[in-house]
C-alpha positions in Angstrom: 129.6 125.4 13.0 132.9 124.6 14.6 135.0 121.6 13.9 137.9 120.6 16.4 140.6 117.8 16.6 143.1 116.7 18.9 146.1 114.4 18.3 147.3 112.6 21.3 151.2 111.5 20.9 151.5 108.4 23.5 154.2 105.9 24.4 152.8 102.8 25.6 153.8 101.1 28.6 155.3 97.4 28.9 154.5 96.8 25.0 156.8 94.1 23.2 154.3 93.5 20.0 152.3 95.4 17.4 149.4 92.7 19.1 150.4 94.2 22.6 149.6 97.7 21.3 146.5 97.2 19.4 145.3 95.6 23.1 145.8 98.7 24.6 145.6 101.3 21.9 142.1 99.7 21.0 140.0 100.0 24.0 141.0 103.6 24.8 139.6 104.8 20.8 136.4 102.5 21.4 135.7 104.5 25.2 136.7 107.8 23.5 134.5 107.1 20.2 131.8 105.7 22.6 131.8 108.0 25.9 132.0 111.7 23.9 130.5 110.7 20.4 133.0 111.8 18.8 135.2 110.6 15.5 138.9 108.6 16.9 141.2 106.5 15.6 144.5 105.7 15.4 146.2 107.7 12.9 149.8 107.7 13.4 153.0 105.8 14.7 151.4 101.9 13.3 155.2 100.6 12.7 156.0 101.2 16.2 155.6 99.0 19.0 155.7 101.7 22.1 154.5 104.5 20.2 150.7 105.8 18.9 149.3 108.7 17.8 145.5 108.7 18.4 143.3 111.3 16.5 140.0 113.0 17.5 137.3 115.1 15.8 134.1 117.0 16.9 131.7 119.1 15.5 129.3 121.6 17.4 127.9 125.1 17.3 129.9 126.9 19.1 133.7 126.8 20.1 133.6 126.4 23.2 131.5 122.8 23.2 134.2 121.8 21.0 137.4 123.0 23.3 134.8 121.5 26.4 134.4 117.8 24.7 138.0 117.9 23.4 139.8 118.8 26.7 137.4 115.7 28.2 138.7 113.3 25.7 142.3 114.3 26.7 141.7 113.5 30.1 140.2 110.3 29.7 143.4 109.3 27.8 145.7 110.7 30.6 143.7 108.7 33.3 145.1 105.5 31.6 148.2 104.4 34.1 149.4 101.8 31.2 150.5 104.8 28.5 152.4 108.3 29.0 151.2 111.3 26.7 154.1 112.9 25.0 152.6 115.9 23.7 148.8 117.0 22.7 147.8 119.2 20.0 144.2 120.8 19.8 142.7 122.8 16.3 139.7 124.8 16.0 138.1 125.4 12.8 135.1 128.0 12.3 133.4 128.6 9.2 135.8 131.6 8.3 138.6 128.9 8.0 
């Protein structure tokens, strides 16, 4: 068993509100959460207007499904013309860890 996250470090676009980023920050956890059935959520950066961190988590058999569904997830978010990543971080957990 293998479980994998990824924390996705994003400054939002035109955002003047913490309304205006729960309208954008929302939709892309729902598609993630929905598409890849996987765990996300929001899970950093809730003070700031222009900035989120959104958090992801997957468990599978083997590694490489994880790194597979994970590295999907991270391009779904980068497809999104409204935000700009700032830097992605991907763990791997196996059952020696």
């Amino acid at each position: 068993m293998f479980v994998g996250s990824l924390s996705v470090d994003l400054l939002l676009g035109d955002v003047h509100s913490l309304k205006g980023k729960r309208a954008v920050v929302r939709p892309i956890v729902a598609e993630i959460a929905r598409k890849f059935a996987v765990s996300a959520a929001e899970v950093g950066h809730h003070d700031l207007h222009r900035r989120a961190l959104i958090g992801v988590a997957v468990v599978a058999a083997d590694a490489a499904h994880c790194r597979e569904v994970l590295d999907s997830c991270e391009r779904l978010v980068a497809n999104h013309p409204e935000i700009e990543i700032l830097s992605t971080r991907q763990k791997l957990y196996g059952e020696d860890d």
